[in-house]
C-alpha positions in Angstrom: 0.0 0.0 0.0 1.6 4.1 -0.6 1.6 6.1 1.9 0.9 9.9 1.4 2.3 11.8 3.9 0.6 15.1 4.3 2.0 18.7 3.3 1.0 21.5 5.6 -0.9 24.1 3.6 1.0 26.6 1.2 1.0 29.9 1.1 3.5 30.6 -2.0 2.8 31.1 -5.4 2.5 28.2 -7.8 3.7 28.6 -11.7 3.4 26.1 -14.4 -0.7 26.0 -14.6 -3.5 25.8 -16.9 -6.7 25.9 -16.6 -10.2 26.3 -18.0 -13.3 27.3 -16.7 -16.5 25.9 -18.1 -19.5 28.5 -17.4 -22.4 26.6 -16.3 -24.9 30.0 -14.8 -24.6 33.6 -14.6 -26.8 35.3 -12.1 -29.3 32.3 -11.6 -31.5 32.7 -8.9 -33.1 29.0 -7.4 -37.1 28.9 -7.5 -38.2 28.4 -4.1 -37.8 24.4 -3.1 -35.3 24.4 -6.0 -32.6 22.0 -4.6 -29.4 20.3 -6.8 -29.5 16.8 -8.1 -27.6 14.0 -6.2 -24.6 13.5 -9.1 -23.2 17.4 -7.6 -22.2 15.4 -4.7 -19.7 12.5 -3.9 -22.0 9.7 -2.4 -20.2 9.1 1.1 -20.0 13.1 2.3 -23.7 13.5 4.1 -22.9 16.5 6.0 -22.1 18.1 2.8 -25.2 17.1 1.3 -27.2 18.1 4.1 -25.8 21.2 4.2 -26.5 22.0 1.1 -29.8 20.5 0.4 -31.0 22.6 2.8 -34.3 24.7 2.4 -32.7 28.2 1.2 -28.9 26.8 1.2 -28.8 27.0 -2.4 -28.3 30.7 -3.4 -27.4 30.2 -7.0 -25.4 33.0 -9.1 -22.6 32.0 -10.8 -21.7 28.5 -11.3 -19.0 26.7 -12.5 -16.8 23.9 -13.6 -12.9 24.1 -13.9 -10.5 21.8 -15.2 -6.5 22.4 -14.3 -3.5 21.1 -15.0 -0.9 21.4 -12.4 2.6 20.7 -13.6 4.0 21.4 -10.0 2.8 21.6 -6.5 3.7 21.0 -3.2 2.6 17.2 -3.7 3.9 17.0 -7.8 2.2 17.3 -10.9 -1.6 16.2 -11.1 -5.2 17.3 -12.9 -8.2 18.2 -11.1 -11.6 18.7 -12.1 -14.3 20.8 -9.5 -17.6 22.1 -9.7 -18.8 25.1 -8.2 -22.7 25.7 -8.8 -23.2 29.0 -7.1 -23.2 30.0 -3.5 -24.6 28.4 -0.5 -25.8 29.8 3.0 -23.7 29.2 5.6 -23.6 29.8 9.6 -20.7 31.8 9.7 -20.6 34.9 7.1 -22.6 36.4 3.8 -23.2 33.1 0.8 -20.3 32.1 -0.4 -19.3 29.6 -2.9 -18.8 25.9 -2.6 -17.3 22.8 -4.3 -19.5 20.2 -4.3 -17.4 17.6 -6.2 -13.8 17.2 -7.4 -11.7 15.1 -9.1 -7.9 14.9 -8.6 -6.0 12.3 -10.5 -2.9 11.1 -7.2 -3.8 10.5 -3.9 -1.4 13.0 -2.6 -3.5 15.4 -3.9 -6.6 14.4 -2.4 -5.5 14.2 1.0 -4.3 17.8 1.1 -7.3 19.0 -0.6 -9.0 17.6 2.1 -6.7 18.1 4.9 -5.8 21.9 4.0 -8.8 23.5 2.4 -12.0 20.9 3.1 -12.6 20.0 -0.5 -14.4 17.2 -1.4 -11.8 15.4 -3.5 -12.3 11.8 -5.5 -9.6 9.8 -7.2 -9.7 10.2 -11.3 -7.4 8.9 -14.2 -7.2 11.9 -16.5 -6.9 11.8 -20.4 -5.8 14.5 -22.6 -5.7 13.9 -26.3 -5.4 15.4 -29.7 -8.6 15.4 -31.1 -8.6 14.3 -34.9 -11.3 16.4 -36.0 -10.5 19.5 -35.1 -6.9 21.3 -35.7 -5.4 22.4 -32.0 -7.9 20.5 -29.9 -7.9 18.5 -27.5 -10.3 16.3 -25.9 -10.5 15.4 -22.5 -11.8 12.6 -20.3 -11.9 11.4 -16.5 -12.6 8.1 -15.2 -13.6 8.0 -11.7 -11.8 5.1 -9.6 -13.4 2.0 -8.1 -10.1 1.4 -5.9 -6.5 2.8 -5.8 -5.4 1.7 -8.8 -8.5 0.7 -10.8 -10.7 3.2 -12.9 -14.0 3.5 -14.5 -13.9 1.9 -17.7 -16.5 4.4 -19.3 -15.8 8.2 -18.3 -17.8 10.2 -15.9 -16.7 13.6 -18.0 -15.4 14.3 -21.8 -15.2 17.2 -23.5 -13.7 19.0 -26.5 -11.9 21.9 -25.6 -11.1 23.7 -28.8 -9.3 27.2 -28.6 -10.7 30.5 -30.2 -7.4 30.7 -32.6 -8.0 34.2 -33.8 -7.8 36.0 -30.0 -4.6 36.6 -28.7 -4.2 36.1 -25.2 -4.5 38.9 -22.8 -2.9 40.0 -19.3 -5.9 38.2 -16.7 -5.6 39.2 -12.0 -8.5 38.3 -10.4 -7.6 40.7 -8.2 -9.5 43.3 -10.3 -12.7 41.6 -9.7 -15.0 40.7 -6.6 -13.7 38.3 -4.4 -14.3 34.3 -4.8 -14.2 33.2 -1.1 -15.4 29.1 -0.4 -17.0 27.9 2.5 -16.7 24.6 2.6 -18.8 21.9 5.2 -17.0 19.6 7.4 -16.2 15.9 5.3 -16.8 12.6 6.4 -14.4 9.8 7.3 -14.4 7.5 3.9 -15.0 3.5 4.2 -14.8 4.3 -0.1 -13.0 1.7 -1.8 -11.1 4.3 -4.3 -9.8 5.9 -1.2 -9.9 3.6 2.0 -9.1 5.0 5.2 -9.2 9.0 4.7 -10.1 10.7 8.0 -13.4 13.0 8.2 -12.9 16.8 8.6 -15.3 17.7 11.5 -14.6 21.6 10.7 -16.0 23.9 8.1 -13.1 25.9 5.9 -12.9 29.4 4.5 -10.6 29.8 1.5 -10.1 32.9 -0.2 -9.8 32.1 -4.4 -9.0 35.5 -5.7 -5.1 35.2 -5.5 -4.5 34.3 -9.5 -3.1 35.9 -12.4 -2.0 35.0 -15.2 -2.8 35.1 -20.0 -6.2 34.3 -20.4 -8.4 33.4 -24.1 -11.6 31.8 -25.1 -12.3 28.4 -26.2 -15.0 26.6 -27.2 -16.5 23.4 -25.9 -18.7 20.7 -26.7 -19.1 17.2 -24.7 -18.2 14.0 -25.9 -20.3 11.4 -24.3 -23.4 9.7 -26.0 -27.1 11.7 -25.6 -28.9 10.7 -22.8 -31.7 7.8 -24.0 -35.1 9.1 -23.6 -37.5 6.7 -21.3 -40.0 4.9 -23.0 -43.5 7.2 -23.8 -46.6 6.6 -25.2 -47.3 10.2 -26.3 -45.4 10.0 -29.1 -45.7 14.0 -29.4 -44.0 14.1 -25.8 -41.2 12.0 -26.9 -38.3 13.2 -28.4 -35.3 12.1 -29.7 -32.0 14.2 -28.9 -28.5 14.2 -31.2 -26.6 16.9 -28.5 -23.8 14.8 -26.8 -23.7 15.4 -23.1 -20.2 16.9 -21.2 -21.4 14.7 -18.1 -22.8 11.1 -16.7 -25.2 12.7 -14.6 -24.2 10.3 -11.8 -20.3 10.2 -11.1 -20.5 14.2 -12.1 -23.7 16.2 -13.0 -24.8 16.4 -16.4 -24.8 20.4 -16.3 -24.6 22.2 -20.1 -22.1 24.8 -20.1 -22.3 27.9 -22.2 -20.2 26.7 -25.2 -17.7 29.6 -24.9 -15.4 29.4 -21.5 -12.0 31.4 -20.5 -8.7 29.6 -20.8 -5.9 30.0 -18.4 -3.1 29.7 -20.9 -0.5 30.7 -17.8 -1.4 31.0 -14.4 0.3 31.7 -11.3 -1.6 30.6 -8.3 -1.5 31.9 -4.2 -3.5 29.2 -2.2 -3.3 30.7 1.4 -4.0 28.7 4.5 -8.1 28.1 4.6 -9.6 29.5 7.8 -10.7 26.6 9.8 -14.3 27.1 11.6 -16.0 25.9 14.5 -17.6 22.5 14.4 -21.3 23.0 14.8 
């Protein structure tokens, strides 16, 4: 068995990224009862479902996905996919936005992003390829583990990513914009068999995200899996058949459509300070 030994939270600035983020809502407010479907959420963390199936917890506003590519870190290289689909209540300051699910593709990884900053990381083999349709893109997939060393044989996210050629890049700071602050519930102990053994996280986190700079462009994206089958009707003018490929599973990750134009991090330097840790409730 590896051991990961765990690396106390960082406070310097880490080079060598990309990253893209997939828009998936831009000032959506929730209809009243207006709750999230179960794939936003790994399976074992209760308290993070609770907390945010709550009556009201859900605030909306912007939501989103990102994909990055790390090439260094405190614990090496490794992808990680998240989703962020607005901003929840919470009993401690104004709504702020949550991860709700996260991919990272080592173990390393996930511990610290649990550890450190109270994200609810999963294990993931992650593919990047050259697509062979389209000049300069690149198609990407994740597998979600069933232990360790085993993975998903179909995966639970694939898109095409293909870049808007005829932008250049341009100088990006989120430090010109509002500030992206998570507040993250506490985490469960795991008895998962993709990651036996992880402690639970009885505190809630507070992690300021506005610490990035970097070249950013557009891209555009499609997804890559199959369209979801429609279930069997006997109105035929109800039924109907849908050709759109889907980004998502709707099971291991939700099945969200993202506006088809997203902003890629071509460089980015990232500052991921210490996260605040609450009081357990």
């Amino acid at each position: 068995m590896r051991i990961c030994h765990l690396v106390t939270a960082f406070t310097n600035d880490i080079g060598h990224i990309q990253a893209w983020w997939f828009i998936t809502s831009l000032g959506h407010r929730p209809e009243q009862g207006e709750t999230l479907p179960i794939s936003y959420f790994p399976t074992q963390e209760t308290q993070l479902y609770k907390a945010s199936m709550e009556q009201g917890a859900f605030r909306g506003g912007r939501g989103s996905i990102t994909l990055i590519r790390y090439s260094e870190s405190p614990v090496g290289p490794f992808e990680e996919l998240a989703i962020a689909p607005g901003e929840f209540a919470n009993p401690y300051q104004k709504p702020s936005h949550r991860v709700t699910r996260a991919y990272v593709s080592s173990m390393e990884a996930l511990i610290n992003g649990r550890q450190n900053w109270g994200l609810p990381r999963e294990l993931a083999q992650f593919s990047f390829t050259p697509s062979l349709d389209y000049r300069d893109a690149t198609e990407v997939r994740i597998f979600p583990a069933i232990s360790p060393t085993e993975f998903a044989s179909e995966a639970c996210f694939a898109a095409l990513i293909k870049p808007v050629s005829w932008l250049p890049t341009i100088p990006t700071s989120l430090s010109h914009f509002p500030r992206v602050t998570l507040c993250q519930p506490p985490l469960e102990a795991t008895s998962d068999s993709a990651a036996p053994g992880l402690g639970a996280i009885p505190r809630w986190h507070l992690l300021d995200c506005s610490e990035s700079s970097g070249r950013t462009k557009l891209f555009r994206c499609e997804g890559l899996l199959p369209p979801q089958e429609e279930a069997p009707n006997s109105d035929p003018q109800a039924s109907k058949t849908t050709t759109k490929k889907r980004m998502a599973d709707g099971v291991a990750f939700p099945d969200v459509d993202p506006y088809s134009i997203g902003i890629h991090w071509t460089e980015m330097t990232m500052t991921l300070p210490r996260a605040v840790p609450l009081a357990t409730l």
